[in-house]
N, C-alpha and C positions, 0 to 999 in steps of 0.2 A: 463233446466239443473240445475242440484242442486250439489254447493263446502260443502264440507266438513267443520266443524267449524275451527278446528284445523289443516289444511291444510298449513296454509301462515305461522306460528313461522317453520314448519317444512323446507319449502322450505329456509326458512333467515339460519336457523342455517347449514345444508349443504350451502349453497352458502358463510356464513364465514370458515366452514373449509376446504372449494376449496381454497378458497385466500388465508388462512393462511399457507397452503401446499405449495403454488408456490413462497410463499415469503420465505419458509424456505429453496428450492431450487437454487433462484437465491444466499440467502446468502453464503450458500456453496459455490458457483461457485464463487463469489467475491474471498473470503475465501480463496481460491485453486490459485489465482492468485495471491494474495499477498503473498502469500510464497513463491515463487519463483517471484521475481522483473528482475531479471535480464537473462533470459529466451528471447533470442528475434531471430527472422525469418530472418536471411541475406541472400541476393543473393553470391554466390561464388566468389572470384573476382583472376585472375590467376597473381600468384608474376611477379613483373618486375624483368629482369635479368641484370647484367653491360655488356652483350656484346657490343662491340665498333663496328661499322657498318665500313667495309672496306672502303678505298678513293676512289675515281674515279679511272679507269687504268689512267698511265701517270703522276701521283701526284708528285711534286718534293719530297726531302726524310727530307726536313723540316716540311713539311705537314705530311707526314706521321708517321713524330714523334710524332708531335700535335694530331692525331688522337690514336695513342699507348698510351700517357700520359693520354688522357681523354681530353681534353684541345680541346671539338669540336666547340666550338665556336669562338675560333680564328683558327682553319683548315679551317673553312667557310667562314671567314673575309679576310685568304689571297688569298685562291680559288677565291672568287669575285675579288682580285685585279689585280692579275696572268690575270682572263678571261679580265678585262677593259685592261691590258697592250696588249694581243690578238689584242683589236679590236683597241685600240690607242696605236699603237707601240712606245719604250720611247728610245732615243737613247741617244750613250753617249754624253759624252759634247764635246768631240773630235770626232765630226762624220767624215771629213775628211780633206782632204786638197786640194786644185786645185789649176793649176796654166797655166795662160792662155796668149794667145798674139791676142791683139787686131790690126788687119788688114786690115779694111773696109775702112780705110784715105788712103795710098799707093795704093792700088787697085783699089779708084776712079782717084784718081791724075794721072792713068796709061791711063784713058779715058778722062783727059782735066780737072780735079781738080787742080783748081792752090795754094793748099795748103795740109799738110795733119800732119797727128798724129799716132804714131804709140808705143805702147805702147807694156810692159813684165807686167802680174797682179798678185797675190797672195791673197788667200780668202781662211780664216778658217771656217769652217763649226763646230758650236758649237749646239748642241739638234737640229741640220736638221733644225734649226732656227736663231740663230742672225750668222751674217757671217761677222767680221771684213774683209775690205780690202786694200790693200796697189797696188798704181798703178806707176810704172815707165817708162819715156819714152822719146822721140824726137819727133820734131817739127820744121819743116821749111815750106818756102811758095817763090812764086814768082810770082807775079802780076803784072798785070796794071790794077787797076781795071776800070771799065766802069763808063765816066765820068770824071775821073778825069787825072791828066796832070804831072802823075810819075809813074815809075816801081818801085814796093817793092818787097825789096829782105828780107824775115827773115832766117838767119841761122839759122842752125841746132842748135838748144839748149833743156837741159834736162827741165823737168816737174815733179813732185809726186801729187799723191792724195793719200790720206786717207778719209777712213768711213767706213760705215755697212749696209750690206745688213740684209733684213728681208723676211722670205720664209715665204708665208702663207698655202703653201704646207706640213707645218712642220709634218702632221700625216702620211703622204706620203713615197714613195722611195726617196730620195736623187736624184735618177735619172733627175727628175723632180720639178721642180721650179716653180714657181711664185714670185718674187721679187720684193722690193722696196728698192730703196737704199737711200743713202744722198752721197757727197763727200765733200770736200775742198780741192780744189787745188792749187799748188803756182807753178812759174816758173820765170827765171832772164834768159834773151834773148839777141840774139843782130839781130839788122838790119840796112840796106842801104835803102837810098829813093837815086836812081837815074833816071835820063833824067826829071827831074823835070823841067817844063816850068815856065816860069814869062814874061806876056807879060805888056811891059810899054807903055802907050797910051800917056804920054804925048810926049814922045823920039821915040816911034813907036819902040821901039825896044825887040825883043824876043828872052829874055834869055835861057837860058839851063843850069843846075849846078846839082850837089851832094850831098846829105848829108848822109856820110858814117859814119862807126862806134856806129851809136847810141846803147844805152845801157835803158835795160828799166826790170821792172818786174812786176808781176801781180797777184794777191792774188783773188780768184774767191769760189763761191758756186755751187754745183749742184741738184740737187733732179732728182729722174728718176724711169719708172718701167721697167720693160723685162722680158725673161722667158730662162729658161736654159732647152734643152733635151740631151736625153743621143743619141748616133749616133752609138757607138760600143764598148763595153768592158765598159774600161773607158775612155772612148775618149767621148766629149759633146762639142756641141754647145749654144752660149749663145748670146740673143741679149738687147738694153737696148735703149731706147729713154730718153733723158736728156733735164731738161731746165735748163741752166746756170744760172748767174748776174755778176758782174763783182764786188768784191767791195772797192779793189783797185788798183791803176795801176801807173807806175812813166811816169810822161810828161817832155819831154824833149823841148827847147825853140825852136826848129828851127820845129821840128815834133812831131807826135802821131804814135805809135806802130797802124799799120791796122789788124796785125795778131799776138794772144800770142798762142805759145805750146801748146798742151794739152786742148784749150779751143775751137780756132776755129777764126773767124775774129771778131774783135771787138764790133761791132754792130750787131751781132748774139745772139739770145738765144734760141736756139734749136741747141741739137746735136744726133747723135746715134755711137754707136758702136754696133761691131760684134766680137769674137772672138770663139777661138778654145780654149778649157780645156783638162786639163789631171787632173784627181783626183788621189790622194793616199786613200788608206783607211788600216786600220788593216786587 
């Protein structure tokens, strides 16, 4: 094979005026773009409108002012509140009033109870939860008790309590209860100890005497829990187991009170009640 002398300057000088051709092309193209900087490719994007998005049906007409103003983030804040009130219902401070008569002392006493209590109540009903109440009533008795060598006679004498019940039912209907109470109670009484024996061993002789008139009172505590249902309209039953103390009491020199009002026999600390209600409400 035989090249040409003068062959390879020929091929160099085309192969510089190729490259000098494409660099004078890219420069333009640069060129072309810096004259226009602010030239640039965006996606479309569609405007936001202020349409206010209507309330839920049923919206009270405070809400739906909030949502006319603009003002949707507290329409939203009371919406959540409105729905918690829904699911824990909020009642007022005044939710009712009952008022009741406790029964279950005279009604055992009718079956061989030789004492008994019977009571007129009154119970505020504040948020279906704390429930001040006030307890009024009478108290007598008539014994011999087993073992010992006298008849006690307690007259009929008044009693009060005071305290508060606490419904842990408070999210509930009112209908229904669950309670704990506390009380303090006070009572000023009177009673007879008669056919009182005294046997003398030295004299052999066996007495028989009296001791009438005494006067005595008694300042006591209770705690207790029970439940109340409703029975009809508003008519409700209520019941409550109690445990007393005693803590304090007037001693007289000749005797001891066996039986105070309101509380039960002296060395007792358990009691219950039963009673019938009637509520008021708005």
């Amino acid at each position: 094979m035989r090249f040409h002398r003068h062959s390879t300057p020929k091929i160099a000088i085309q192969g510089t005026l190729l490259l000098m051709t494409l660099m004078m092309v890219l420069f333009g193209t640069l060129q072309a773009d810096a004259q226009e900087p602010d030239k640039r490719h965006v996606t479309p994007v569609i405007p936001q409108t202020n349409q206010v998005k209507p309330p839920p049906k049923g919206t009270d007409e405070e809400i739906i002012q909030q949502y006319i103003s603009g003002d949707s983030a507290a329409a939203i804040a009371q919406l959540r509140k409105d729905s918690l009130r829904r699911i824990y219902k909020h009642y007022p401070r005044l939710t009712d009033l009952s008022i009741g008569v406790n029964f279950i002392e005279p009604l055992l006493m009718a079956f061989g109870q030789s004492y008994a209590s019977a009571d007129v109540n009154a119970t505020l009903n504040m948020w279906n939860r704390l429930q001040p109440t006030v307890e009024l009533g009478l108290g007598w008795a008539h014994n011999t008790p087993d073992g010992m060598n006298f008849t006690y006679k307690g007259k009929p004498s008044p009693y009060f309590k005071v305290g508060a019940n606490y419904n842990f039912l408070f999210k509930n209907s009112p209908d229904y209860q669950a309670i704990v109470g506390i009380r303090l109670g006070y009572s000023t009484f009177g009673y007879d100890v008669t056919d009182a024996r005294y046997v003398n061993s030295y004299w052999r002789e066996d007495i028989t005497y009296d001791i009438t008139g005494e006067r005595s009172h008694a300042l006591w505590g209770e705690a207790g829990v029970g439940l109340k249902v409703k029975l009809w309209n508003r008519l409700s039953m209520g019941w409550m187991i109690r445990y007393h103390g005693i803590l304090n009491y007037g001693k007289n020199e000749h005797s001891k009170p066996w039986f105070i009002p309101g509380y039960g026999p002296r060395s007792s600390s358990l009691g219950f009640s039963l009673g019938i209600y009637y509520t008021f409400r708005r």
